[in-house]
N, C-alpha and C positions, 0 to 999 in steps of 0.2 A: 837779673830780675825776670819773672817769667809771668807774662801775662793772659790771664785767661779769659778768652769771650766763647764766642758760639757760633755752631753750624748750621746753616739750615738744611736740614733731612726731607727726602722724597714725600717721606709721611707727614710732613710739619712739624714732627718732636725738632728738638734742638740738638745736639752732641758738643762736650765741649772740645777744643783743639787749644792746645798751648802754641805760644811762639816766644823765643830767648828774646831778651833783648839787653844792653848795658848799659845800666841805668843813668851811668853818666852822658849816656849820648841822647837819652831821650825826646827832650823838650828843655831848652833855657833859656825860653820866652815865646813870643806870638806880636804878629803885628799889630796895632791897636786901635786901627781905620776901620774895624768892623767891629760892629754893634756885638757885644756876646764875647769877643774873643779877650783877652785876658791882655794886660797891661804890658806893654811895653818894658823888654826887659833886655840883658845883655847879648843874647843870641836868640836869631828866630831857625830855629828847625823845617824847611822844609822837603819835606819825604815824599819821594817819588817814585820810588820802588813798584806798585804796582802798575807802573805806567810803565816809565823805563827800563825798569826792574824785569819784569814777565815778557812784554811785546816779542822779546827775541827768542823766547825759549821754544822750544821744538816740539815736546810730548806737550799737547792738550792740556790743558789746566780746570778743573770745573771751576764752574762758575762758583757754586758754593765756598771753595776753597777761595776764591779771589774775595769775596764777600767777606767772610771771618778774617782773611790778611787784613782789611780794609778794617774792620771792626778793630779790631785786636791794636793797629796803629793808633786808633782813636781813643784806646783805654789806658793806652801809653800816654797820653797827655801830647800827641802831635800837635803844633796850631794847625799846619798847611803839608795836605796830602795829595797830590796828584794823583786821581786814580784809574783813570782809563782814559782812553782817546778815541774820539768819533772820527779814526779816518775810515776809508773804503776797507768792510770787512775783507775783501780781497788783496789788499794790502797786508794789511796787518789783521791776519786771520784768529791769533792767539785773542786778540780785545775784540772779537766781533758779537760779543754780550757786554758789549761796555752799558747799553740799556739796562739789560737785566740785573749789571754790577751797582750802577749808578740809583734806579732804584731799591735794590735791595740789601743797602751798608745802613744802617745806624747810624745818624750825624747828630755831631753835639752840635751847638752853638758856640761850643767855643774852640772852635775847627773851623777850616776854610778846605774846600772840596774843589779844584780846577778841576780841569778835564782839556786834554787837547783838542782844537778841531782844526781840518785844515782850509774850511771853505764854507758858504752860508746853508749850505747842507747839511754840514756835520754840524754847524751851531743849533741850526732848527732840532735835529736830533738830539744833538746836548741838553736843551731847552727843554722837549719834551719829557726827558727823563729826569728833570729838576736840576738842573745846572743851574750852580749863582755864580759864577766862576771859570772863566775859559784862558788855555792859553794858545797861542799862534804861532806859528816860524815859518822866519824868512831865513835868508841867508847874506854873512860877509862876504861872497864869492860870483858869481856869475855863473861860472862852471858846477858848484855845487849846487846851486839852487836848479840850476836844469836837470843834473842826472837827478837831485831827490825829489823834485816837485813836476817838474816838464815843464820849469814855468821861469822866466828872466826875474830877476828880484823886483821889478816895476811890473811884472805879473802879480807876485806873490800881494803884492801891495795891492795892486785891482781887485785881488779877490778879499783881500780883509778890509778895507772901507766898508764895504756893506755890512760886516758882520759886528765889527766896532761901532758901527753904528747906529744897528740892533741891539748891542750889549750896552751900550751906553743909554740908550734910553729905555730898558728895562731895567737896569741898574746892575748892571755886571757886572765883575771885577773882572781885568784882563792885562795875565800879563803877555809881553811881546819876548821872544823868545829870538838871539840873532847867533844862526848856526854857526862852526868855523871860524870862531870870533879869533883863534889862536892857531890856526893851523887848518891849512884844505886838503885833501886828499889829491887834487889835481892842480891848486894853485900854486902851491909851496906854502911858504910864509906870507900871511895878511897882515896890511901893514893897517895899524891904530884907526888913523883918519879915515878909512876904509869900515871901520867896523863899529865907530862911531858913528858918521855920517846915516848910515842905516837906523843903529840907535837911534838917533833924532829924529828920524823919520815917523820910526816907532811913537813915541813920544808924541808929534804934534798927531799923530792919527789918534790918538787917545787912550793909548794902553796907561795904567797904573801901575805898570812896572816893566823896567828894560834888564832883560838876562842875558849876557854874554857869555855864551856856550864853546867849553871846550871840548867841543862835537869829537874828536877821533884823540883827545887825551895828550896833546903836544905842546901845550901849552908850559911855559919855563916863567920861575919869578918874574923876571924880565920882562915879558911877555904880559905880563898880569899889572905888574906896575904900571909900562907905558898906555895899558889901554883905561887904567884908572883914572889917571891921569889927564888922557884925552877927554876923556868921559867929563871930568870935572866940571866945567868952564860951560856947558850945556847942559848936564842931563842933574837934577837934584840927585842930591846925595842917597837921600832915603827914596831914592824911584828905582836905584840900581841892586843890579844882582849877580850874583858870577856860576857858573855850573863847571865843577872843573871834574876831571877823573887822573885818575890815582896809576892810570897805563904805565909810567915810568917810573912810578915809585915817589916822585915829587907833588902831589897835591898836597899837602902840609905847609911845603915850603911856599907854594903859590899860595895858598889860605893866607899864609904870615903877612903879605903884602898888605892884605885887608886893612889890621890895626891903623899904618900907616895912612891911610887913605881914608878913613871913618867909617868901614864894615865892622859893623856889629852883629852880625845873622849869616846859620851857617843852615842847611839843609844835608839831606841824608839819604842812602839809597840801603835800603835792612836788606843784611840779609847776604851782605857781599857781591852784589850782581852789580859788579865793574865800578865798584868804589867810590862812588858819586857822590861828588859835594855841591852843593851852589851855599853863595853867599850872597845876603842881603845889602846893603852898606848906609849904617845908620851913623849917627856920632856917637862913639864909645872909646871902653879902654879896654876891651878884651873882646879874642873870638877862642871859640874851641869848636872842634875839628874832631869827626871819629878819621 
């Protein structure tokens, strides 16, 4: 299926710009907590391509070109797109027009718009460019959370009370995002209760949804099941989310665990930039998977 929206040109004309997409992987539902977004169905789609997707690329991107990506998802029938992140343009130099991104997409009402932020900075920034929608990360790890943040995971947490705080009483949606939930780069193997316990953290601090991030792709069924499972016994079923990548060739086989467990919602990264799935976990009888 190929979908067609619009550019915006120097001059103000429009141009248009196609992007492929398959049509089975579109959209096979939306969450149904937000005013506008469409009913509750067997899979929720959330697409994060513009976020995760771009951050790492190398040659310059216009903005324009991020804009029509951003549009183009939304005439796909996305519920939930992540589209930019308000950390230190210096950081992540590629999103450093997440403003001018975030103001200049087209949003339906029956979409939901995140935006990363890592701190009450980037929230005020997010905010000002009309963010209804933020997500945050911490980390399963000690050692990860320092080399990616500079900061202990009871940092990471000092800096997002305030911003939860804010989001919460301007009515924010925010999910909590927990790195290395299946695998550290310097830890080895994280063990479940580890990766819960953070979750929950998550959780009474006030996020609306906990994502268990398979940050560097190492994550095995195994692996997916036992932290489901932890997760059970505290965290609701429809608050949970999984982010897995497809590095070994097994995200499918980790998806499969979902049914099991009561995931209904799968998310998506267009486009092929490192295979990315997350799963929502509602009560159902099916998930599908690009």
């Amino acid at each position: 299926m190929t979908v067609q929206t619009e550019q915006p040109a120097a001059d103000n004309e429009r141009t248009s710009i196609a992007f492929e997409h398959q049509e089975a992987l579109l959209m096979e539902g939306a969450t149904g907590d937000k005013p506008g977004l469409a009913p509750q169905r067997d899979v929720v789609v959330v697409e994060v391509g513009p976020r995760d997707g771009l951050q790492n690329e190398t040659s310059s991107i216009p903005t324009s070109v991020k804009i029509s990506f951003v549009d183009a998802l939304t005439a796909a029938g996305l519920p939930v797109i992540e589209v930019t992140s308000f950390v230190n343009p210096n950081a992540v130099p590629q999103l450093a027009d997440a403003s001018e991104v975030m103001t200049g997409i087209r949003r339906s009402s029956a979409t939901r718009y995140p935006v990363l932020v890592p701190n009450q900075q980037g929230f005020e920034r997010a905010v000002a460019a009309g963010a209804d929608a933020i997500a945050l990360f911490t980390s399963a790890t000690e050692a990860f959370s320092r080399a990616n943040v500079g900061a202990s995971i009871d940092g990471t947490f000092e800096r997002f009370e305030p911003v939860v705080d804010s989001a919460l009483r301007r009515g924010i949606w925010v999910r909590g995002y927990v790195s290395v939930s299946f695998g550290c780069p310097y830890s080895g193997a994280v063990d479940a209760r580890a990766v819960i316990s953070v979750a929950e953290r998550l959780l009474q601090l006030g996020c609306d949804e906990i994502c268990l991030a398979d940050t560097i792709g190492t994550a095995t069924p195994d692996a997916v099941a036992d932290a489901l499972r932890a997760a059970r016994p505290s965290i609701p079923v429809e608050r949970l989310a999984l982010h897995l990548h497809d590095t070994s060739g097994i995200a499918l086989a980790n998806v499969e665990q979902a049914p099991s467990s009561g995931c209904e919602s799968s998310t998506r990264l267009s486009g092929g930039w490192g295979d990315v799935h997350s799963l929502q976990e509602r009560p159902a009888t099916s998930v599908r998977s690009d």
